[in-house]
N, C-alpha and C positions, 0 to 999 in steps of 0.2 A: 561365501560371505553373505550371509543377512542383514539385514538393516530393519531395528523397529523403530515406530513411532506411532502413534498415539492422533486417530483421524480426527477433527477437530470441524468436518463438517455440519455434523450434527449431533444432537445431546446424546445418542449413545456413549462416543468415544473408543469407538473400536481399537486393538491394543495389535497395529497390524503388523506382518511379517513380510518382507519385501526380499526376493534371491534377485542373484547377480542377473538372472533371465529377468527379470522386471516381471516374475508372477508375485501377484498380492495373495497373501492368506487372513485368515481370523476377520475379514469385511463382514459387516450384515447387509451391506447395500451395494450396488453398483458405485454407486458415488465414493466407495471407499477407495474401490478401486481406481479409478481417475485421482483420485487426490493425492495418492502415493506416487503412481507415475508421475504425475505434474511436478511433485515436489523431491521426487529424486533427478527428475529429467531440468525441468526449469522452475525451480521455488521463485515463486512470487506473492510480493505483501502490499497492502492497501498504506500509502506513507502520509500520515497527519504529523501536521508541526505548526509554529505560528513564525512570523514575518515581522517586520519593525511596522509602523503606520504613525504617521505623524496626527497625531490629537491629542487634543487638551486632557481625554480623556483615560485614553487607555495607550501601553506603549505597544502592544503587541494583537495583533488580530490572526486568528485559525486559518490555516490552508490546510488541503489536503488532495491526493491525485483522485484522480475520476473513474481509474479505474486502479486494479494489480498490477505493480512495476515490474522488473524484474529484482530480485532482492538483490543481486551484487550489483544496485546501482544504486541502491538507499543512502550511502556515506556522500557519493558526487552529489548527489542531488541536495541533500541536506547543505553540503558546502553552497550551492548556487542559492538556495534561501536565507543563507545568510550575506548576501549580497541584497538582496530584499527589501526593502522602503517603498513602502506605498505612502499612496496619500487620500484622505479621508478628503470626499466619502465614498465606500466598497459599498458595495450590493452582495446579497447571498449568490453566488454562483462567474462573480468575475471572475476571470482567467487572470493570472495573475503569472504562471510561464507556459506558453503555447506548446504541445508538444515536447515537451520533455524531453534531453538527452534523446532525440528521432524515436522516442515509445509509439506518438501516435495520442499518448496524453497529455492531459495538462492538467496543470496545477490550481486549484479554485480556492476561492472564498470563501468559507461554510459560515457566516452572518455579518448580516448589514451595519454599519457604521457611517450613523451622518458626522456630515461637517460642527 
């Protein structure tokens, strides 16, 4: 059983071959290599979304994790933002849920909003 896909670390786009041993083929780089194992073994995605915030101005302000979650836990986590209302004023970089689902991340701010 192989499995391809398509490395997405950098602008080449290697078109790689993965066997059931977890050898990688068709890389031009190490890094292709890790990127396939990562994402056969534990896929993980960077999660942007925005939150409710009470202002006069706008209804919705940008979060996003701090670092790679793990992808089967993109749906919970989404559920837990929309539990979300902040209140204005946010700063670039508040935490907005501490450690996440025990990731070790959290969820921030990506821009400021005064009162």
């Amino acid at each position: 059983m192989k499995k391809e896909m398509i490395c997405i670390v950098c602008p080449v786009g290697c078109h790689l071959e993965i066997d059931e041993n977890l050898k990688v083929q068709n890389n031009k780089c190490k890094r292709g290599e890790v990127y396939a194992k990562k994402e056969i073994l534990n896929p993980t995605r960077m999660l942007t979304s925005t939150v409710r915030i009470n202002s006069k101005h706008q209804a919705r302000v940008s979060v996003k994790t701090t670092d790679a979650i793990p992808k089967q836990s993109m749906f919970k986590i989404m559920e837990m933002l929309d539990d979300v209302a902040l209140e204005v004023p946010v700063n670039l970089g508040d935490v907005v849920i501490k450690n996440v689902l025990d990731t070790g991340i959290d969820i921030v701010v990506t821009m400021s909003l005064k009162a």
